[in-house]
C-alpha positions in Angstrom: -27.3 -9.8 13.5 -25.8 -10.2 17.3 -23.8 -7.6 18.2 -20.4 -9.2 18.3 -21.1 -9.8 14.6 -21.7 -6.3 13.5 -18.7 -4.7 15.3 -16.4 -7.6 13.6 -18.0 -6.5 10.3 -17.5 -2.9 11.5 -13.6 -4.0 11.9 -13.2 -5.5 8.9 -14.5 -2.4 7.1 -12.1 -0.2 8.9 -9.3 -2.6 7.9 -10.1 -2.8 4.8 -10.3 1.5 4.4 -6.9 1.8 6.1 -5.4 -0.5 3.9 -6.6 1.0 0.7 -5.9 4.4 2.4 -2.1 3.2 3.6 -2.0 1.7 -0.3 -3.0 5.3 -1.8 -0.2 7.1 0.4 2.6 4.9 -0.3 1.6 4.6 -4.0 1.8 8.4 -4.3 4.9 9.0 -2.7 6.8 5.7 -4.5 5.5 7.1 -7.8 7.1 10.4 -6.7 10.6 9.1 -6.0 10.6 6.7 -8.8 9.4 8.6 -11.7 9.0 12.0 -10.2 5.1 12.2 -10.7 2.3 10.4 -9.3 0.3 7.6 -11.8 -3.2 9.4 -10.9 -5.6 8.3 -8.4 -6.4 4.6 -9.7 -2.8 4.1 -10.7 -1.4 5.1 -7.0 -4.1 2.8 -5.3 -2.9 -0.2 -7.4 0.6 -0.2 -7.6 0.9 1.4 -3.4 -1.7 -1.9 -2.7 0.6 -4.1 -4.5 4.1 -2.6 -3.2 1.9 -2.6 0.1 1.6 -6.7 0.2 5.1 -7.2 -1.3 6.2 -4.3 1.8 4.3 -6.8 4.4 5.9 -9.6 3.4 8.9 -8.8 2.9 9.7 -6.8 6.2 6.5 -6.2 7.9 5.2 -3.8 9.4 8.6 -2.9 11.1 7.0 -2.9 15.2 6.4 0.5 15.0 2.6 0.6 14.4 0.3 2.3 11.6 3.9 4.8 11.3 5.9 1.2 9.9 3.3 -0.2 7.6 3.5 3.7 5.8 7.1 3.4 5.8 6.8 -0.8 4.8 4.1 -0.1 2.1 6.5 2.4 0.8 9.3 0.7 0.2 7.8 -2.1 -1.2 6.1 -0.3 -3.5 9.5 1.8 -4.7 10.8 -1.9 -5.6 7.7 -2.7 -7.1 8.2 0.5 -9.7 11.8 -0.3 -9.8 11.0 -3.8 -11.1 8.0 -2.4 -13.1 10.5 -0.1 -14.9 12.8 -2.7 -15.6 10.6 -4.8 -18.2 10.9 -3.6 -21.4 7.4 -1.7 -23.4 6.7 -2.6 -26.6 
């Protein structure tokens, strides 16, 4: 493996952690606002990686930095719960 290739891999790992890690904070602190408790660890991770993407998309990252995809990942995870809460249980 050259070493160009193993500090891309090394990126991509790093990438990859902060955007479960960004995922994990916003899901917490969404589930917090929303509901007024967190989902538990696996529950936070999926709905903040979700409400993360939507975030992205929908206003990026904001130009400020790892501070803006927090606050992004965040609010796109609130209107993720929001939505979430919206369809009916059987």
């Amino acid at each position: 493996m050259r070493a160009e290739q193993r500090s891309l891999s090394k990126f991509d790992f790093m990438d990859l952690l902060a955007f479960l890690i960004i995922g994990l904070i916003a899901g917490w602190i969404a589930s917090l606002i929303v509901r007024g408790r967190g989902l538990g660890l696996v529950g936070d991770l999926a709905v903040g990686i979700v409400g993360a993407v939507l975030g992205g998309y929908l206003i990026g990252d904001m130009g400020i930095g790892l501070t803006g995809s927090i606050i992004s990942a965040i609010i796109g995870t609130i209107i993720l719960l929001l939505i979430i809460k919206l369809i009916p249980r059987s």
